[in-house]
C-alpha positions as CSV (number, residue, x, y, z in Angstrom):
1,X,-211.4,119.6,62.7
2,X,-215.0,119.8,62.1
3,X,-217.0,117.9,59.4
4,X,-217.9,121.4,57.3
5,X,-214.0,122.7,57.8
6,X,-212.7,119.1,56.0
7,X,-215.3,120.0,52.7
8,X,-214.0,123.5,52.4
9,X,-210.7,122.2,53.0
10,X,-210.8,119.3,49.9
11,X,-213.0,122.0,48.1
12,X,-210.1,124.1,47.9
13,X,-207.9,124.1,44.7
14,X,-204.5,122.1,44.9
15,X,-202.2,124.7,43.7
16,X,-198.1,124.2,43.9
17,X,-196.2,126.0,46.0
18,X,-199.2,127.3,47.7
19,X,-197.9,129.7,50.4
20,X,-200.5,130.0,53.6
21,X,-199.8,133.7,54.9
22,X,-201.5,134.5,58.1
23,X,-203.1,138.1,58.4
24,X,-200.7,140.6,59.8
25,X,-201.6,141.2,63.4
26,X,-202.3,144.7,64.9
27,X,-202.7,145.2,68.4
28,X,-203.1,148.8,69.0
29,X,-206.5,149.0,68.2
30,X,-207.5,145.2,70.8
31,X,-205.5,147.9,73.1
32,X,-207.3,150.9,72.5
33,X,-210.7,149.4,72.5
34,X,-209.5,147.8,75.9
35,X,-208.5,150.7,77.4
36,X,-211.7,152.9,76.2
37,X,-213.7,149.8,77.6
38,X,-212.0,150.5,81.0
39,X,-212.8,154.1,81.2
40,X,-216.3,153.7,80.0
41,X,-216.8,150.9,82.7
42,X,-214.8,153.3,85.3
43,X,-216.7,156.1,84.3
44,X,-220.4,154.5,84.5
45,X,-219.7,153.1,88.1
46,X,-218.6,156.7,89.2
47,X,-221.8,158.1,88.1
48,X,-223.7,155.0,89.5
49,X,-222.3,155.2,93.2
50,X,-221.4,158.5,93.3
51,X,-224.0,159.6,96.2
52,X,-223.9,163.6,95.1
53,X,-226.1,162.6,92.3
54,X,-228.5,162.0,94.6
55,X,-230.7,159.7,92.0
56,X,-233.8,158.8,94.2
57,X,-234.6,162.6,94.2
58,X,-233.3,162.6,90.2
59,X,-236.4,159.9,89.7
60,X,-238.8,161.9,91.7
61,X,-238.7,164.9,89.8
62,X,-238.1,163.2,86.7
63,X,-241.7,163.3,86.3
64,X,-242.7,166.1,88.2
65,X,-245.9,167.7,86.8
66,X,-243.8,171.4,86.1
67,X,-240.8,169.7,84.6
68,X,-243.5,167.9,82.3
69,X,-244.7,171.4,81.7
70,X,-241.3,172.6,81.1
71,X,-240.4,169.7,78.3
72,X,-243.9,171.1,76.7
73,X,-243.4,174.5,76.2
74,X,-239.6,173.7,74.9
75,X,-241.2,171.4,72.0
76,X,-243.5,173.6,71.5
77,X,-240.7,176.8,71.1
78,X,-238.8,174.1,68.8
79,X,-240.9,173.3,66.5
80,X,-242.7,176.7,66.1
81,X,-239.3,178.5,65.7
82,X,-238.4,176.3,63.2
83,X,-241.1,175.8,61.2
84,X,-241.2,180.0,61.2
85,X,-237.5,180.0,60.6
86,X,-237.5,177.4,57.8
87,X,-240.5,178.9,55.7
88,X,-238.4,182.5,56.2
89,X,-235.1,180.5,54.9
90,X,-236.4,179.7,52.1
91,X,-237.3,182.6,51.3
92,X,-233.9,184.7,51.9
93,X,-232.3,181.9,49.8
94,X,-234.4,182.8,46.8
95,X,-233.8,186.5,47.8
96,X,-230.0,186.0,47.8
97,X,-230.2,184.3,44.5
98,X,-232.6,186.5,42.8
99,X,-231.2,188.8,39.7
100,X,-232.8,192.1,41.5
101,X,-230.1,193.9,43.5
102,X,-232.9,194.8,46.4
103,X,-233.9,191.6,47.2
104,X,-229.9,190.3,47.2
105,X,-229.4,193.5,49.4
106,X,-232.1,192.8,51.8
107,X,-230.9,189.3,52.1
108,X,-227.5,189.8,52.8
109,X,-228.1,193.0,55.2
110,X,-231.1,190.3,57.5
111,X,-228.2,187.3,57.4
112,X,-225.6,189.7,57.9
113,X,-227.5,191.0,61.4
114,X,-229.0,188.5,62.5
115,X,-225.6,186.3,62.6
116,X,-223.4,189.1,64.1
117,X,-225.5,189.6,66.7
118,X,-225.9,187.3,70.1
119,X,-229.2,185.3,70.6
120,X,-229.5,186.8,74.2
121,X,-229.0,190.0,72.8
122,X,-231.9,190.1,70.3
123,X,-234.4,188.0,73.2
124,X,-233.7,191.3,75.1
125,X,-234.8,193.4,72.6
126,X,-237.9,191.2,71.7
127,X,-238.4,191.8,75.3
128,X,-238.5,194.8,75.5
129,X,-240.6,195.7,71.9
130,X,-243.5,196.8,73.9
131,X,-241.2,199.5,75.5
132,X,-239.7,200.6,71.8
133,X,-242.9,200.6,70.3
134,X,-246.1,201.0,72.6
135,X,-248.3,200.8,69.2
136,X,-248.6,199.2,66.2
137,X,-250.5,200.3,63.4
138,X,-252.1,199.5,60.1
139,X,-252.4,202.1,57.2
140,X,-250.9,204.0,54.2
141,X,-247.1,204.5,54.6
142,X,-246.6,207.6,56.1
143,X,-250.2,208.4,55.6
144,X,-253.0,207.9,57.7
145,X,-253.2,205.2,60.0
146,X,-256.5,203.0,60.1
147,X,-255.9,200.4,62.6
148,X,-254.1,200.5,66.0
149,X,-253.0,197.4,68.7
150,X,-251.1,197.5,71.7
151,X,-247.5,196.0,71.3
152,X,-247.5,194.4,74.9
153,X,-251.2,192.6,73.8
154,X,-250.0,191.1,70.2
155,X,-246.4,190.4,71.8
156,X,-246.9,188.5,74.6
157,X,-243.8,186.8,76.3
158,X,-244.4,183.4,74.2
159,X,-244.6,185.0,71.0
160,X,-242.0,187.3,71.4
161,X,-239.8,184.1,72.5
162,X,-241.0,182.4,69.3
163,X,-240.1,185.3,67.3
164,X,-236.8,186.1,68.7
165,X,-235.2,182.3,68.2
166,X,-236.9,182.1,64.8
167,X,-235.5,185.2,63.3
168,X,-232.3,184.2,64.6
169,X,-232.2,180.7,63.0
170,X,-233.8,182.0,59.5
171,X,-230.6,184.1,59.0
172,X,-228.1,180.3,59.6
173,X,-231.0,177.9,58.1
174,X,-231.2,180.8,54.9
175,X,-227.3,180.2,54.3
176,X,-227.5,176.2,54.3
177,X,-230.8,176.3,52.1
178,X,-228.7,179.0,49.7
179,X,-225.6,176.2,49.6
180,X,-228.0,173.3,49.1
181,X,-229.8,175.0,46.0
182,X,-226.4,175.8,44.5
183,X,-225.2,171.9,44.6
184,X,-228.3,171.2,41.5
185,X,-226.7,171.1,39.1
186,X,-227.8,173.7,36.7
187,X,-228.6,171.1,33.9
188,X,-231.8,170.4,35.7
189,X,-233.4,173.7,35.8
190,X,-232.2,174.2,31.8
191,X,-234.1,170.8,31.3
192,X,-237.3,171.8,33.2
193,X,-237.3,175.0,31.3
194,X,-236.8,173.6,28.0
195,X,-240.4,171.7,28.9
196,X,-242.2,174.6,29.4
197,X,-242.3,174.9,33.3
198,X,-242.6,178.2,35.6
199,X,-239.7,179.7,37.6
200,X,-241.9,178.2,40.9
201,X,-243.1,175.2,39.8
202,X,-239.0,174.9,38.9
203,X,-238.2,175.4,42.5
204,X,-240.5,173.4,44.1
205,X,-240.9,170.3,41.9
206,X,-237.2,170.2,40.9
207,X,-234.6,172.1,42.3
208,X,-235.8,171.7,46.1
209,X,-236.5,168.0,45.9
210,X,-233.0,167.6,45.2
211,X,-231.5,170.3,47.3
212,X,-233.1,168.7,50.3
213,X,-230.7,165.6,50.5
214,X,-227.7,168.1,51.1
215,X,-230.2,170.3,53.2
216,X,-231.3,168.1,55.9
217,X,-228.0,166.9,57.6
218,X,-227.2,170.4,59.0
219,X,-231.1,171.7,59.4
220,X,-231.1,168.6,61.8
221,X,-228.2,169.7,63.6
222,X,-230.0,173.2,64.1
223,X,-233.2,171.7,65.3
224,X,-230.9,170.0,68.0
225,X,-228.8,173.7,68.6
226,X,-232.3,175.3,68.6
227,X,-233.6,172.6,71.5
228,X,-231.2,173.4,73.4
229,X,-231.0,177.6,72.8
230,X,-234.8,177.4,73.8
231,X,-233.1,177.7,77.4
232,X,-232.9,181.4,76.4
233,X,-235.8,182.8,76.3
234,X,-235.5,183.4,80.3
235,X,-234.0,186.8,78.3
236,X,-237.5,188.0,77.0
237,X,-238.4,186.6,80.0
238,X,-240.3,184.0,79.7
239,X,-240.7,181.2,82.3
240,X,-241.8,177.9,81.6
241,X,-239.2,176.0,79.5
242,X,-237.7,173.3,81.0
243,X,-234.0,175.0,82.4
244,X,-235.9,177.3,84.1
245,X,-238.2,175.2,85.8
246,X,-235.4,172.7,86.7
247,X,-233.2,175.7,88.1
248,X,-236.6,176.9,90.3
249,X,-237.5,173.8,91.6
250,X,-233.1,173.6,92.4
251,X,-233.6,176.7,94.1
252,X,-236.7,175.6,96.2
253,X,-235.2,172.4,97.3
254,X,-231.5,173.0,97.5
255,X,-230.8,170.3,95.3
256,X,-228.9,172.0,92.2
257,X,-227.0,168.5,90.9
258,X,-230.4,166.0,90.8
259,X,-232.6,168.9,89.4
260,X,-229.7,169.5,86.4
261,X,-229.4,165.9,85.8
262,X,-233.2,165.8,85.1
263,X,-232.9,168.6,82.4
264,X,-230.5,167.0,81.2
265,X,-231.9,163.4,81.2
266,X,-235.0,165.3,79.1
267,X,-232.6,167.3,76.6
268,X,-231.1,163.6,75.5
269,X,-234.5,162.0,75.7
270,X,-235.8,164.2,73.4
271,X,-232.6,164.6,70.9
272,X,-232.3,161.0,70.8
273,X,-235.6,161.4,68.8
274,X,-235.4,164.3,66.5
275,X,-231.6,161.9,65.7
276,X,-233.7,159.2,64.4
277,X,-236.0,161.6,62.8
278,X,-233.3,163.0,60.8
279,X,-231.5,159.8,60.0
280,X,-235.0,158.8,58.3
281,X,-235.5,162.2,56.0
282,X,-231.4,161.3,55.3
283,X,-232.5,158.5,54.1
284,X,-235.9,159.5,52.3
285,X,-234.0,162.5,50.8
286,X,-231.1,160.7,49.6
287,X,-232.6,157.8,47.5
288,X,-231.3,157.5,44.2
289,X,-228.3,159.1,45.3
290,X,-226.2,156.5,47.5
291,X,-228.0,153.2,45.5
292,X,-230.9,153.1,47.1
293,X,-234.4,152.2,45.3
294,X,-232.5,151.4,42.3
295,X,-233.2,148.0,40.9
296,X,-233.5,146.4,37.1
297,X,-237.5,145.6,38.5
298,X,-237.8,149.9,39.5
299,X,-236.2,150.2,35.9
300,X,-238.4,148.1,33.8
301,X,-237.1,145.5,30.9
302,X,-237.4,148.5,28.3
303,X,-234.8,150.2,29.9
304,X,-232.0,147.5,30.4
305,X,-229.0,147.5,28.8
306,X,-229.6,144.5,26.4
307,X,-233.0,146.0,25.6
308,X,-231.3,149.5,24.8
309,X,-228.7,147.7,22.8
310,X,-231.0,145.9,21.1
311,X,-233.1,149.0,19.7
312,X,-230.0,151.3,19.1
313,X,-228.6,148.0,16.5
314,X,-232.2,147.9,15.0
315,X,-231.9,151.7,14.4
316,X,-228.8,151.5,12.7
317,X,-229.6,148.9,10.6
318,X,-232.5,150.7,9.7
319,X,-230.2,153.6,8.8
320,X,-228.1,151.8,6.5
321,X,-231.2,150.5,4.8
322,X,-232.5,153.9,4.3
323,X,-229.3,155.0,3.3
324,X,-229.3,152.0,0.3
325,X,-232.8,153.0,-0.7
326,X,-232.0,156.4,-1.1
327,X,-228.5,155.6,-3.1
């Protein structure tokens, strides 16, 4: 017995009829994590020595100068769909909460269509806009028309991809936005109102500061869905994202396995990061919420409980001094 485990033992209270009970011991989960272990290690050597990976050519295209291309253009369809897609979300919440029976209407009809309706299906018909309408115009309704573009110049096949998967996510990121705004608790816009502040600055200095801690788990999960529904835009079509230029160069080569496993290599990469991205907003947005930044320093001594204490007894002795005086 060691030196430090004979002073915690004469530490110890000496207590009659002292019973030493050992821990009960379960071995189903020593097995399970065994067993997992096993498979994992099974399962990692398979895709180590298996030679129809073929991972020299895996590494040489890994940083081909198209794939690089490829992972480009698929940021760059992320983050511009969303960003579209989150600003329009916003708005359709408000819309769907609004007391004018239009704006609810409109709402629900947009969410309604967009979310019955496949992705692929509306790529197609961003596609083919040019073809529905050769012209687009600038004027008085049905009145005279001022200005006039071509379709296929202002819709080219990037923008039209942009537009397509950003309109699509609005109507699902409009419906998570609508159920984080509900979870304030009314209280807090009653409270703003009652100090004089706008319907706006309500929304934006109140109510969305705190919706955004219930907002940002599933928005993250979307910005992960919408990486990987960029590989849909070969509908409009449009050609540079990375599946497509993996599946050409697979086509060129012959080598369909070691050209997937490099898509797929980049599509982890590159969720791996927008994973710790949204674990930190989880945690920005969720201060003050789960015990976080709360401290008796953050507080201030005015606003302990002593201190409280202390100035509610002085009041009440004031009270009853006022009440004496008075009598």
């Amino acid at each position: 017995m060691s030196e430090k485990s004979k002073k915690a033992k004469q530490a110890e209270p000496d207590i009659p009829n002292k019973i030493d009970a050992l821990p009960q011991r379960r071995p189903g989960p020593i097995i399970a994590a065994v067993i997992v272990a096993v498979l994992a290690a099974q399962f990692i050597h398979m895709i180590i020595t298996n030679p129809n990976f073929e991972w020299p050519v895996v590494w040489t295209y890994l940083f081909n100068e198209h794939v690089l291309t490829g992972v480009a253009w698929t940021l760059f369809l992320t983050v511009a769909s969303m960003a579209i897609a989150i600003v329009l979300a916003v708005v359709l919440a408000i819309m769907r909460k609004s007391s004018n029976p239009v704006l609810r209407g409109v709402s629900w009809f947009y969410i309604w269509f967009f979310r019955g309706t496949p992705v692929y299906t509306q790529l197609v018909f961003w596609g083919l806009i040019s073809v529905l309408m050769p012209k687009i115009s600038l004027g008085i309704p049905f009145g005279p028309e001022f200005w006039t573009w071509d379709t296929a110049d202002i819709f080219t096949a990037s923008r039209a991809a942009v537009l397509g998967l950003a309109l699509n996510e609005a109507a699902y990121l409009a419906e998570i936005v609508r159920a984080g705004l509900e979870a304030v608790d009314p209280g807090q816009r009653e409270a703003a109102q009652a100090l004089g502040m706008g319907p706006s600055l309500i929304m934006r200095r109140i109510i969305l500061p705190q919706a955004m801690r219930i907002i940002i788990p599933p928005t993250g999960n979307e910005v992960i869905g919408m990486l990987k529904t960029t590989s849909l835009v070969l509908a409009v079509p449009f050609t540079l994202e990375l599946q497509y230029v993996t599946t050409t160069l697979a086509n060129r080569v012959y080598k369909p396995i070691p050209l997937l496993l490099v898509a797929a290599i980049w599509y982890l990469v590159i969720t791996s990061v927008l994973m710790v991205l949204q674990s930190k907003l989880e945690k920005h947005f969720g201060r003050g919420f789960n015990g976080q930044g709360a401290s008796v320093e953050a507080i201030g001594p005015a606003d302990s409980t002593e201190t409280r204490r202390a100035e509610a007894s002085a009041e009440d002795r004031q009270d009853v001094q006022m009440i004496g005086l008075n009598a």
